[in-house]
C-alpha angles and dihedrals in degrees: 000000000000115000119169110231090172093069115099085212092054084069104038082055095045087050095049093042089062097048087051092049091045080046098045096046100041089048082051087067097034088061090039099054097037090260088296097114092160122140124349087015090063096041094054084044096060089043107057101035095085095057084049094047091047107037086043095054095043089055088045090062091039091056093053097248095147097046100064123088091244085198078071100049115172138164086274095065089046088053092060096047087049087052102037084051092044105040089047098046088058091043081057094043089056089039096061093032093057092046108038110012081242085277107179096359127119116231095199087064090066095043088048087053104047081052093052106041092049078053099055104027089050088043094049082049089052105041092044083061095046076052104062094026101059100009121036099088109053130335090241137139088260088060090054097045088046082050095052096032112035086241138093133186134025103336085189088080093056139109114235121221148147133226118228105214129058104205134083103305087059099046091049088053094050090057094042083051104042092041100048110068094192093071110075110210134110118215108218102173144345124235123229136175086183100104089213098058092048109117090012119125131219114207091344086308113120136240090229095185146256125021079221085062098051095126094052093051102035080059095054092043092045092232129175098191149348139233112216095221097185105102091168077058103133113216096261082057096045094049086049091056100041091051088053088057099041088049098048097048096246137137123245142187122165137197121267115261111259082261100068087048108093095180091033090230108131107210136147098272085065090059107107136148131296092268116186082257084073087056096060097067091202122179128280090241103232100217125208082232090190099054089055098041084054100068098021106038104097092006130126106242135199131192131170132209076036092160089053127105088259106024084059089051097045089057087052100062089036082065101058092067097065095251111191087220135013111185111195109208111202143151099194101078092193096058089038092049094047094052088039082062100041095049095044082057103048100031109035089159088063131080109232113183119182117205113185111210155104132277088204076065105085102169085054090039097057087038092063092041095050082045098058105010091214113214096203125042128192106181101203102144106106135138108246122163103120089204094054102036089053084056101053096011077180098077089053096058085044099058104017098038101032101032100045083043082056095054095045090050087050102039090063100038099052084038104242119186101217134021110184110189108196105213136177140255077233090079081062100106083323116227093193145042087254092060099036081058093051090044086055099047091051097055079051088052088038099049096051095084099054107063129049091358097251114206086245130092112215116205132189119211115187133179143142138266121326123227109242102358118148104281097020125133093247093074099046088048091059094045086053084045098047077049096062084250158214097216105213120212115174096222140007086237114039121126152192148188108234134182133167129268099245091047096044087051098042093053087050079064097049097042092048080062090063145066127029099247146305088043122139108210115206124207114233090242096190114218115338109246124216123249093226094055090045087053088056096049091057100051082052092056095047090054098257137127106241099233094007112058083013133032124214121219133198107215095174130247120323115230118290084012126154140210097217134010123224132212100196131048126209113274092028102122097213115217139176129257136193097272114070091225101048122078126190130223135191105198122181120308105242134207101256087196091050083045106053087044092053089047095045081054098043084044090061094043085060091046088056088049084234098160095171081054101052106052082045089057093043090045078060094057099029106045094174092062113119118176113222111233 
């Protein structure tokens, strides 16, 4: 327990806690005995006041009453007084009972006074943060209206909005927005679908009704724009309410879903735009936290391609389970610098070492391994744009097939207990160079747990495209948008499986829980989405008519492009697990030996830039590799 002698306040509070407890206790005997205390009443009086001076203000400083900022008052704080008054009135109740068999003393008194002192002790609490929060500063007319409307200053000079949402993330941004001066915005009502909250008021702000009349009443509260404040919203009810907004003229901005929320405190700087990962409504993934605890919590922890959309993320999530160590392998300084930043900041109880550098890099590679011995591996880093890997296949054999070879060479020979290789629906009868690397990486990864029986469980995780990672086709849509389009789409009906960042990372952690080795887990992708629908969505949020105010263009398949992407391959038999989102697969045992000396050979042909070489080697390993023309 840390109290601060050394404060002039804490002094000024201690003295006026023990007038309030003379005063509670003798008010207590001047109600019990009809204000005539005279006699026997005052003598018990004086004598018992020391032991409840003295038992109430040891359980005050137990109960942590001295060490809050009173000026931030909350129902914390109240539940400690509630606690401290309680806990020490009994304390004085089995004190006098044990010495004197409360002969001649009255037992309402005590009750009176418990009453009274939580009164006046909460009430002091309270009154010393209205204080600070509507007086402190001057004793003006802005101080009284703040105190009677929730605002000070000019209102003039804010922004008027409404929140959409009447429930607790609302409430939580109307606090954030009222308490904090800097922000300048006004709240002027709160939009509910929900009929019982309808004409209610939070914290003297109306429900002022449906989320369908929001330009009606946009128009009676005077407001310029709107925060959607329902992160648990699905993606029929996102695209209801944007289209509310669009239609009515108004500007919008939401709250991230829980599962954007790393530290699950919903505040104004996670307020952002409506972005297409909104739209998907996927989910909020329910994780088995202790499984994972249970192999990440206190370990030392590696993961590669740490500065990419899903490697971050990944670190992200990693962090939440209390690691001893998280090294974040990347060759990109800018991205590595910019997650080393982020977690520090976040998670100042963790270790979080960057290493810049390269898995191509084997000698580095060992030396970092033989460094830190990390006990859990998730192996993210790959190259994996279709378009640029067709053009220098090279490149793909290089950092999917070597590197990945590197960390698996590593990983057994430094003992790690778990090595996770996030693959691609792309290795799935792969159609381009990108996808025939990632299906040979994963038949290296596959074929380690069968031989030797190596300490380390090698795990495959594969799943389809991500909303909004780095190379994906969201962000090239919004450029062609933010350039008044076309849009191009390569064909009316190409289509993809999508799911967002945060879910695709947290399902890597829960599949890295599973299995005992040489399984590939599959994530549960929902229904595949075509591009040109997704196109459409996006000029929509951006306040546009898709084909009117911009135009869509089908420019035909990239090279190594499919129509469609698959999750299974032939052969794969597909099983259950525990978690309703996460399949299993058992795919062919391979010859390892047969395997390394197709890949050495497949290495040297990279080496030699032979590009014609090198589909029809892969071809070789990867008979289900078809190029697309």
């Amino acid at each position: 327990m840390y109290l601060s002698f050394t404060r002039k306040s804490f002094y000024i509070i201690l003295l006026i806690d023990i007038l309030i407890i003379i005063l509670s206790f003798f008010l207590a005997h001047l109600l019990r005995f009809d204000f005539n205390i005279a006699g026997q009443p005052l003598s018990i009086f004086i004598k018992a006041l020391p032991l409840v001076l003295i038992t109430k203000l040891i359980c005050f400083c137990v109960f942590g009453l001295y060490k809050g900022m009173w000026r931030y008052t909350s129902l914390y704080d109240l539940y400690n007084v509630i606690k401290a008054t309680s806990i020490s009135t009994l304390l004085i109740i089995f004190i006098l009972l044990y010495q004197t068999s409360f002969s001649g003393l009255s037992r309402s008194v005590f009750i009176i006074d418990w009453f009274l002192c939580l009164l006046l002790i909460a009430g002091f609490r309270i009154s010393v943060r209205f204080y600070f929060e509507y007086f402190s500063d001057n004793m003006n007319q802005d101080n009284f209206k703040k105190f009677f409307t929730g605002f000070s200053k000019d209102n003039s000079s804010r922004e008027r909005i409404i929140i959409i949402g009447a429930g607790d993330c609302g409430e939580k941004i109307f606090r954030e927005l009222r308490d904090n001066t800097h922000l300048k915005y006004q709240v002027t009502g709160f939009l509910d679908d929900h009929p019982t909250k309808r004409g209610k008021t939070i914290h003297g702000i109306p429900v002022m009704g449906p989320v369908s009349k929001i330009k009606e009443l946009a128009e009676q509260a005077i407001a310029d724009s709107a925060i959607i404040a329902i992160p648990s919203a699905n993606s029929g009810q996102m695209r209801k309410i944007i289209n509310h907004c669009t239609e009515s003229g108004i500007k919008f901005k939401t709250i991230p879903g829980i599962g954007e929320l790393i530290n699950g405190r919903v505040s104004i700087k996670s307020i952002r735009d409506v972005a297409y990962r909104d739209l998907l409504g996927r989910e909020i993934v329910k994780l088995d936290e202790t499984k994972i605890g249970n192999y990440l919590k206190g370990q030392t922890v590696l993961v590669t391609g740490a500065g990419g959309s899903i490697g971050s993320e990944l670190c992200r999530q990693i962090c939440r389970f209390v690691p001893s160590i998280i090294l974040l392998y990347e060759r990109a300084e800018s991205p590595l610098y910019e997650i080393e930043l982020e977690l520090k900041n976040y998670f100042k109880f963790i270790t979080i070492v960057p290493i810049l550098a390269d898995i191509c890099d084997r000698k580095e590679l060992e030396n970092i391994f033989k460094k830190y011995t990390p006990q859990t591996v998730f192996h993210a880093a790959a190259y994996k744009h279709v378009p640029m890997l067709e053009l220098q296949p090279w490149k793909a054999i290089e950092n999917n097939i070597q590197g990945t070879l590197n960390m698996i060479d590593a990983a057994k020979k430094y003992n790690a207990k778990s090595f996770v290789f996030v693959s691609t629906d792309k290795a799935v009868r792969p159609a381009n160079i990108m996808g025939a690397s990632k299906r040979v990486a994963e038949m290296m990864v596959q074929c380690q747990n069968g031989h030797n029986l190596p300490r380390t469980k090698f795990k495959i995780v594969r799943f389809g495209n991500v909303a909004g990672s780095v190379g994906s086709v969201i962000p090239l849509f919004k450029k062609q948008i933010e350039q008044k389009g076309p849009v191009t789409v390569t064909h009316p009906d190409v289509t993809r499986y999508f799911m967002t960042i945060p879910e695709a990372s947290q399902l890597i952690l829960q599949a890295g829980s599973m299995g005992n080795g040489s399984e590939i887990f599959l994530l549960e992708m929902g229904t595949p989405i075509k591009i040109s629908d997704m196109a459409r969505d996006l000029i929509r949020l951006s306040g546009y008519e898709p084909d009117v105010d911009i135009k869509i263009q089908y420019v035909g398949l990239r090279p190594g492009e499919k129509l469609y992407e698959e999750l299974i391959t032939e052969g794969e038999g597909v099983l259950p697990t525990d978690h309703d989102k996460i399949m299993m697969l058992y795919g062919e045992h391979c010859d390892t030996g047969l395997l390394r000396k197709q890949i050495n050979e497949l290495l040297t042909l990279s080496k030699d830039r032979n590009g014609d070489q090198i589909k029809v080697k892969l071809k070789k390993i990867v008979p289900e590799y078809k190029p697309a023309s």
